[in-house]
Steps between C-alpha positions, in 0.01 A plus 500: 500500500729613146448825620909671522521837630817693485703741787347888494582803625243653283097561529495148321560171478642291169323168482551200274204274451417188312327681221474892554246581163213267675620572862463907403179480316378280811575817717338737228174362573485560777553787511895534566739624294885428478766563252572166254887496445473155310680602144646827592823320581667188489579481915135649553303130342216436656536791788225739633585815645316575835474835617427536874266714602250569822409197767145522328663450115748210617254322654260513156826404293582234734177337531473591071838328450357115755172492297689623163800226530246227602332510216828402284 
């Protein structure tokens, strides 16, 4: 839930959260790291950029990402 992701044709995904500083530091501990575009643009608020990667790496990031956006 408040979790946007945009179309891709690329290795990742664009996602827009509810708030991406607490939502990416969430993910940094543990132990996943994704690229913060909150600031870098005015179309790119609140947006983490997902990069896909093996099954193994998705499924960390995925499960990273429930736990991570539960705790907001």
């Amino acid at each position: 839930p408040g979790v946007t992701s945009f179309p891709s044709e690329a290795n990742f995904i664009l996602v827009r959260v509810p708030d991406a500083a607490r939502l990416f530091e969430g993910l940094l501990r543990r132990g996943v790291l994704v690229k913060n575009l909150h600031g870098s643009h005015p179309l790119l608020e609140q947006c983490l950029r997902l990069t896909i990667g093996t099954v193994e790496e998705n499924e960390r990031l995925l499960s990273a990402l429930v736990a991570a956006l539960a705790e907001q």
